[in-house]
C-alpha positions as CSV (number, residue, x, y, z in Angstrom):
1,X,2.4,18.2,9.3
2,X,4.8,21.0,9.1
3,X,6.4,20.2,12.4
4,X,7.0,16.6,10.7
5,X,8.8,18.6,8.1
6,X,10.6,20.5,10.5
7,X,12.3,17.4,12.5
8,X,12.7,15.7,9.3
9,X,15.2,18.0,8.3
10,X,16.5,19.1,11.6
11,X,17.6,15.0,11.7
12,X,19.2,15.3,8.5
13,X,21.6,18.2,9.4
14,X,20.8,19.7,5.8
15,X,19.2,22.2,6.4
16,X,19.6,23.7,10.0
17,X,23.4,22.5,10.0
18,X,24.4,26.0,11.1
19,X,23.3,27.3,8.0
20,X,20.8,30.3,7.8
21,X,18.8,31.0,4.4
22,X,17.3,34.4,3.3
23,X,15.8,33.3,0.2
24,X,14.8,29.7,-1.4
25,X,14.3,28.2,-4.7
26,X,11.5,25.7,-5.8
27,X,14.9,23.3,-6.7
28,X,16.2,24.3,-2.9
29,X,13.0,23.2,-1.3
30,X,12.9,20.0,-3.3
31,X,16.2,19.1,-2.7
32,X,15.7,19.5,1.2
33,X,12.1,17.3,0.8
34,X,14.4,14.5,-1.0
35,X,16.8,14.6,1.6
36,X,14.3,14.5,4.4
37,X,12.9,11.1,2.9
38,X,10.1,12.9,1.3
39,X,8.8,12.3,-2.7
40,X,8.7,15.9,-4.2
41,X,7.7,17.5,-8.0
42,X,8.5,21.4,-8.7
43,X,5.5,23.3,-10.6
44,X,4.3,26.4,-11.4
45,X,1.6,28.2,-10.2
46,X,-1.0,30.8,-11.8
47,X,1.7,33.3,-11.3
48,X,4.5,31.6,-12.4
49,X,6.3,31.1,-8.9
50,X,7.6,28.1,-7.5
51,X,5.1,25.7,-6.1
52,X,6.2,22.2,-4.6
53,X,4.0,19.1,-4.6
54,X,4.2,16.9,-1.9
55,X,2.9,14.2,0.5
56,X,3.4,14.1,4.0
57,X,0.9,12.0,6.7
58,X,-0.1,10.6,3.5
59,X,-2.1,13.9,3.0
60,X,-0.9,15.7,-0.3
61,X,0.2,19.0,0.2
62,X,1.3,22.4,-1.7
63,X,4.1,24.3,-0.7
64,X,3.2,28.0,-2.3
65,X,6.5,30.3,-3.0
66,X,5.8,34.3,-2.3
67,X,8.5,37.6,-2.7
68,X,9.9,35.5,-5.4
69,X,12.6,37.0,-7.3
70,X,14.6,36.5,-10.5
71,X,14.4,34.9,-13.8
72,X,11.4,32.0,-14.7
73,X,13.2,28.8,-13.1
74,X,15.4,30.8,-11.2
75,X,13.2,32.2,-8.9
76,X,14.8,33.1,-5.1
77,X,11.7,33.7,-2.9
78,X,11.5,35.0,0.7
79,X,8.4,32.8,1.8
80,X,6.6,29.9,1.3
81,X,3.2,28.5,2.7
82,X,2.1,24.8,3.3
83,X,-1.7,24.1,1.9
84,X,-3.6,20.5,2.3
85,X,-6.7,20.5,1.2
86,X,-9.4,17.5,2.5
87,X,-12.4,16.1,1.3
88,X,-14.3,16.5,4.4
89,X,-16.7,19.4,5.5
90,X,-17.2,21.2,8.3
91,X,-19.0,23.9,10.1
92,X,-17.7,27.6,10.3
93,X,-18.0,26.8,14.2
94,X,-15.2,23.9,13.4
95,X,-12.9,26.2,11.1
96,X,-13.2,29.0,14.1
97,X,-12.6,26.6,17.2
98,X,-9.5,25.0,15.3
99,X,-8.1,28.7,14.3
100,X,-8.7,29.6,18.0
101,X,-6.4,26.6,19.2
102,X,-3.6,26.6,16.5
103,X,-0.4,28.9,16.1
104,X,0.9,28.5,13.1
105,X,-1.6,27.1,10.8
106,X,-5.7,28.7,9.9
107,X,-8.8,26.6,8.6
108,X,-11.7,27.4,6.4
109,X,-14.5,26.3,4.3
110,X,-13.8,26.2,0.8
111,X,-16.9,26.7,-1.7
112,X,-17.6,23.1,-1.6
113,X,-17.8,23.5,2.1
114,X,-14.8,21.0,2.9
115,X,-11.8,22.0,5.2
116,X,-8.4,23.8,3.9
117,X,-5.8,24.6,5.8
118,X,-3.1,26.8,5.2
């Protein structure tokens, strides 16, 4: 999923087009979804930072802002995380064998025992 993301905008120059960001807004990371083809809304979460709802795979997907900075609807954050929840469960065994084989992303359970992964 995010390596979808990430070719989608390589191919659209408009992000990696020599340009190197520090910080990004809930408005940037829409407008670089949009660009990439993709349908994007910009909320709020419990804290009041950015969060970006989106679909990619047809799975929908949350894109969480942390080290945000600045004025409500102005925030400038430092990091963001991808979350895609599904409605299917799985076994601890499961959530440990996929954490042991991928990089960049971790499973668990959630209280309802289905998968998340961040």
């Amino acid at each position: 999923m995010i390596k979808q993301l990430l070719v989608a905008l390589a191919a659209t120059g408009t992000m990696w087009a020599g340009t190197t960001y520090d910080t990004l807004s809930g408005d940037d990371m829409v407008r670089l979804l949009q660009d990439a083809g993709y349908k994007a809304e910009l909320t709020e979460d419990d804290s009041g930072d950015p969060k970006v709802k989106t679909k990619m795979g047809g799975l929908n997907t949350s894109i969480y802002f942390y080290g945000c900075q600045g004025p409500k609807g102005k925030k400038e954050c430092n990091t963001f995380q991808f979350f895609a929840g599904f409605g299917q469960q799985i076994t601890a065994e499961k959530a440990v064998e996929w954490n042991a084989k991928k990089r960049f992303a971790r499973c668990y359970t959630a209280n309802d025992g289905n998968a998340r992964v961040e």
